[in-house]
MIZA-979279 format. One line per 10 residues: their letters; for each residue y, x, z of C-alpha. Coordinates in nm, 2 decimals. Layout:
# MIZA-979279
a> Y:X:Z; ...
//
This chain:
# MIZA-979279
xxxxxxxxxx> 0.00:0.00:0.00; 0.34:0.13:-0.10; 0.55:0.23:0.19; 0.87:-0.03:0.13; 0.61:-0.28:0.13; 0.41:-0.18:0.46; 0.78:-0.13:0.64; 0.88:-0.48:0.52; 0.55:-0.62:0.66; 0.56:-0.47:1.00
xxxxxxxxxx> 0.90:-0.57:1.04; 0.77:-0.93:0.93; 0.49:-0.92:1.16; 0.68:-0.82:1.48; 0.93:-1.03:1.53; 0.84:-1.33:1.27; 0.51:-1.46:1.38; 0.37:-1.22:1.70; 0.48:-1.27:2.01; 0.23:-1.06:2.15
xxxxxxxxxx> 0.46:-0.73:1.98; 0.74:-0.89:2.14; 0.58:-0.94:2.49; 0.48:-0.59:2.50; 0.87:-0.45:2.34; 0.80:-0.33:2.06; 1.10:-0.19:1.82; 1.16:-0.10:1.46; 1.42:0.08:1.31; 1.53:-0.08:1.01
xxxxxxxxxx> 1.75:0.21:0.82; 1.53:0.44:0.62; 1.63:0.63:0.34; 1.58:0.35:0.01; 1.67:0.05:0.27; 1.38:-0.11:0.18; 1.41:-0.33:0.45; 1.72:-0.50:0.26; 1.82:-0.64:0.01; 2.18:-0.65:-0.11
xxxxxxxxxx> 2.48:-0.87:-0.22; 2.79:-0.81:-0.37; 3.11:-1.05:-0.39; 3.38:-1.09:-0.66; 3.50:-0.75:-0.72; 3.89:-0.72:-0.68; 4.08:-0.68:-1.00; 4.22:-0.36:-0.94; 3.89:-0.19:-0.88; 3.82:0.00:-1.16
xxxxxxxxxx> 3.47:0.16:-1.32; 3.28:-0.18:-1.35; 3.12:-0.24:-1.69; 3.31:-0.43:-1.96; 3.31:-0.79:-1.93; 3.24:-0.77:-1.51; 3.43:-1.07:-1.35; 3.74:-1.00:-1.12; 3.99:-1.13:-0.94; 4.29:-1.12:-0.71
xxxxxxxxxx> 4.08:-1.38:-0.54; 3.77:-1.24:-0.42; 3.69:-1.61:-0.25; 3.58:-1.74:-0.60; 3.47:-1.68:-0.91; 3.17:-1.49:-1.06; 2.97:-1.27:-0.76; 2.82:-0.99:-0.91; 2.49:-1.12:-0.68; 2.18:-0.98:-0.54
xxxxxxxxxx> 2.05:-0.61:-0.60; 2.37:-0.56:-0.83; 2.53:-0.29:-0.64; 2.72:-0.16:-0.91; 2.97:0.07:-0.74; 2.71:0.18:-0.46; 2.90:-0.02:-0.18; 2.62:0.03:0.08; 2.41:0.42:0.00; 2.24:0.60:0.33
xxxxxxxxxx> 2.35:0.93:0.37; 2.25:1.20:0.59; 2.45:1.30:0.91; 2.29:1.59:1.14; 1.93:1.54:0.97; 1.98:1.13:1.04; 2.03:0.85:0.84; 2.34:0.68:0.82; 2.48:0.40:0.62; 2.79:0.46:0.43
xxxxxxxxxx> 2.96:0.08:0.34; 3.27:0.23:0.12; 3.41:-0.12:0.15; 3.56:-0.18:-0.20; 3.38:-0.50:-0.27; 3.28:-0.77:-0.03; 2.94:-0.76:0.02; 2.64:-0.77:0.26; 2.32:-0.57:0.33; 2.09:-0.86:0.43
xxxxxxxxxx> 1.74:-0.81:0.61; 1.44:-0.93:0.41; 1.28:-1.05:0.72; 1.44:-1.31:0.97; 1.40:-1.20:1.31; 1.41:-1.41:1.64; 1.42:-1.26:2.00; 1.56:-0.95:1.99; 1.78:-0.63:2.13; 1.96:-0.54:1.81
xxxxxxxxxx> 2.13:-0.19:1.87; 2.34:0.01:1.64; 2.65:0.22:1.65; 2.92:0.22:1.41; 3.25:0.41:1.31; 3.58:0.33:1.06; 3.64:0.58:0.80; 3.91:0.61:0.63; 4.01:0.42:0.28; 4.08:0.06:0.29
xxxxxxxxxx> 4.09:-0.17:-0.03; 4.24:-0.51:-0.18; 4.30:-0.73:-0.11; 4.33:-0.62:0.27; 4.53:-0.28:0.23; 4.75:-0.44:0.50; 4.51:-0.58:0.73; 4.31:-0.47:1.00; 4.01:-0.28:0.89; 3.71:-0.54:0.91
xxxxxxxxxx> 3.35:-0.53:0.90; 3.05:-0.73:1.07; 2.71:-0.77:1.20; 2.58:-1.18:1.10; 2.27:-1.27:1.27; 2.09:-1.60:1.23; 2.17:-1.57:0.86; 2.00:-1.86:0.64; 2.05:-2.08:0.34; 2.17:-1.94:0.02
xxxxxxxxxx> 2.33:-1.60:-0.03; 2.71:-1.62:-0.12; 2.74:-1.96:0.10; 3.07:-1.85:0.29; 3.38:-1.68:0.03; 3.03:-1.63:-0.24; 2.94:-1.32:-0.06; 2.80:-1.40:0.29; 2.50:-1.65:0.41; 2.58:-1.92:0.71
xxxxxxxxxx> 2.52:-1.75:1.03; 2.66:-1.60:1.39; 2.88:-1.32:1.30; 2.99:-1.08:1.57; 3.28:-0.96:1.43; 3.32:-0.56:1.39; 3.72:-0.53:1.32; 3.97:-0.24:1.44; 4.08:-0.38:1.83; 3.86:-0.65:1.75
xxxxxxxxxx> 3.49:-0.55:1.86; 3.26:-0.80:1.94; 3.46:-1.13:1.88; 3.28:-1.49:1.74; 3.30:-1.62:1.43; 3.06:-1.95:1.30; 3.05:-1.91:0.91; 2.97:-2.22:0.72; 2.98:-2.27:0.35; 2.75:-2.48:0.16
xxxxxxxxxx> 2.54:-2.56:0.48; 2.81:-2.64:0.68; 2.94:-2.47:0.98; 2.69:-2.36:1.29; 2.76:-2.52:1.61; 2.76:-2.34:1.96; 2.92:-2.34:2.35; 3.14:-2.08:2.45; 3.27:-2.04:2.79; 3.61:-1.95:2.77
xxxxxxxxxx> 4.06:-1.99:2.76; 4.24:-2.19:2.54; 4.52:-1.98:2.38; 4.73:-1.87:2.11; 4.68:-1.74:1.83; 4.29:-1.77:1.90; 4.08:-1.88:2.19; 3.92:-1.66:2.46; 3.59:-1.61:2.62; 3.63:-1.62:2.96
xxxxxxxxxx> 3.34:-1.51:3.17; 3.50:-1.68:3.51; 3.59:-2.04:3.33; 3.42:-2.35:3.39; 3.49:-2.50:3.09; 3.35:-2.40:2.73; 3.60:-2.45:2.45; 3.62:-2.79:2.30; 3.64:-2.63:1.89; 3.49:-2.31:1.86
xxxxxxxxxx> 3.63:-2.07:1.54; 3.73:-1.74:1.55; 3.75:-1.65:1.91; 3.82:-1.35:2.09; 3.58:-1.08:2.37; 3.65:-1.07:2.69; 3.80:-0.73:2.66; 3.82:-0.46:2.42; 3.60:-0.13:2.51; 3.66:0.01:2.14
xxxxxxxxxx> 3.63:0.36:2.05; 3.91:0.58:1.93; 3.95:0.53:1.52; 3.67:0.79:1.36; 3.44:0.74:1.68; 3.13:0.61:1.70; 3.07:0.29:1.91; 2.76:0.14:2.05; 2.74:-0.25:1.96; 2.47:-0.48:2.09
xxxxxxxxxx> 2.35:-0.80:2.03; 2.05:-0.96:2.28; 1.89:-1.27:2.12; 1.68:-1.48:2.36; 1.62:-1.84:2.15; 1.95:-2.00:2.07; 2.16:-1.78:2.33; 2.36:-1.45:2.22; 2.50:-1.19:2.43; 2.75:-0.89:2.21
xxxxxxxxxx> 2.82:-0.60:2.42; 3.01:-0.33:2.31; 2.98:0.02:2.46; 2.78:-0.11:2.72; 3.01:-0.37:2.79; 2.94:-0.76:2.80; 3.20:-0.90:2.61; 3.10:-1.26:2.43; 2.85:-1.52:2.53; 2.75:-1.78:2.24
xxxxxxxxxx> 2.51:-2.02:2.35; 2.30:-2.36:2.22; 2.32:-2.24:1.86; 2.28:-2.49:1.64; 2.29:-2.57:1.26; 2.56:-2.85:1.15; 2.22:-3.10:1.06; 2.18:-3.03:1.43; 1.87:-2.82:1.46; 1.85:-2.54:1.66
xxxxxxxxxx> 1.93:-2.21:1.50; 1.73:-1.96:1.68; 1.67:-1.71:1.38; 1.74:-1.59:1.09; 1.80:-1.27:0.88; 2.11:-1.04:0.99; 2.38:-0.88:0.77; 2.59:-0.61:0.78; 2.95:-0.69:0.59; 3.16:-0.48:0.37
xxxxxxxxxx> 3.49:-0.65:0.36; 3.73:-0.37:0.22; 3.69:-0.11:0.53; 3.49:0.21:0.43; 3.28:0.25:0.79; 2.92:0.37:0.91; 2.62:0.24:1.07; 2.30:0.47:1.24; 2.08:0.42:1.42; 1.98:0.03:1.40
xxxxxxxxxx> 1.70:-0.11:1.54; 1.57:-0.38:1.68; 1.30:-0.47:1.99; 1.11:-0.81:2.06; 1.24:-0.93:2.37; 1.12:-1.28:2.60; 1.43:-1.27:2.79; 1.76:-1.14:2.89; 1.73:-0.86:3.12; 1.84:-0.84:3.44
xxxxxxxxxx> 2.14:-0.70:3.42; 2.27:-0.94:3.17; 2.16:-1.20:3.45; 2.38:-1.06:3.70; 2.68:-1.05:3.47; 2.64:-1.41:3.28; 2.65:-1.75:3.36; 2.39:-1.96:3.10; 2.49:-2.30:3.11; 2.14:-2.43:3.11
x> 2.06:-2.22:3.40
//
């Protein structure tokens, strides 16, 4: 059996269908040197971005229009390079995209660290740099802005570490509870509220741990059913719980993508271990509002 094949099947088998893997913690690390774990998806290139092939759609409005679509990574927006003997993916940023697991993955410690480089593209040269991690992915590639699927996104942007985003698109947006501060110009989580927010969009961590620009941060996610905890350099910082799609159903997993939104940045080091529940210190720190 080829070895892309027998990695995609492993990762498949552990945290898909056995529970026995996850019972006894067993992790993966998804970055190898083809990413054959992946698969990837590229947006509507930007018209000023220059090299495509003749004919190539583009716009000032990379929202709509043509996507260049799945395994057609013209301008090698996602490529693993090597840092100190170690894979790393490089995300150049210059067209929206996402590197989307094969698998879809459910009860899990998802660890990776991440750094900004340095260029920034349209149509956000005067924006915050922005990337992402989305977990519980599914439906239809390109559903949100034609590049990204429907899912949890814990949002990777410069002061902005860790903050909660639902995407929607053609499946509608996902519902979930977060505890937290209604305020201006976005809502809060707020570990010490009783009362979860009454809409949930974009809303904003507890507090911002972020490494300096060009260092390397440690971001978390734990998955235990349809509860999410994002720390950031060791830090709790966003509770999302009772996940749900908009049909209702409980949205408990799904694939995960990492975004390239116009910010060249880095990745190492992900992986991912079966867990059963949150651990304890997670317990000590966070108040589930089932519990």
């Amino acid at each position: 059996m080829r070895k892309p094949l027998l990695l995609t099947l492993i990762a498949f088998v552990l945290f898909s269908v056995n529970t026995t893997a996850q019972k006894k913690g067993k992790t993966i690390a998804l970055f190898d040197e083809d990413l054959s774990l992946f698969e990837k998806w590229n947006g509507v290139p930007h018209k000023t971005i220059q090299g495509l092939p003749e004919g190539t759609y583009q716009s000032d409005n990379v929202h709509k229009g043509t996507a260049l679509g799945l395994n057609n990574d013209l301008k090698n927006v996602f490529i693993i390079i090597k840092e100190n003997n170690e894979p790393v993916l490089k995300i150049t940023g210059e067209i929206y995209g996402g590197l989307t697991t094969i698998a879809s993955y459910k009860n899990y410690h998802l660890s990776i660290y991440f750094k900004w480089g340095d260029k920034k593209w349209e149509p956000r040269l005067a924006d915050l740099r922005d990337s992402g991690i989305l977990y519980h992915a599914h439906g239809e590639h390109g559903s949100f802005w034609n590049t990204w699927k429907a899912s949890l996104e814990y949002q990777v942007q410069e002061t902005d570490l860790g903050d909660f985003i639902p995407l929607g698109g053609t499946t509608g947006k996902p519902q979930v509870e977060i505890r937290g501060t209604q305020a201006t110009p976005r809502n809060k989580y707020n570990p010490n509220s009783n009362v979860y927010l009454e809409k949930i969009g974009y809303t904003s961590a507890s507090k911002e741990p972020d490494a300096p620009h060009g260092e390397w941060n440690h971001l978390e996610i734990y998955v235990v059913g349809n509860d999410a905890v994002h720390l950031v350099n060791g830090e709790v910082v966003m509770v999302v719980e009772n996940a749900k799609k908009r049909d209702g159903s409980i949205l408990d997993h799904g694939q995960i993508q990492l975004q390239s939104e116009a910010a060249e940045c880095y990745y190492k080091q992900f992986t991912l271990t079966g867990i059963k529940k949150f651990p304890k210190f997670i317990k000590k720190q966070v108040r589930f509002k089932k519990s």
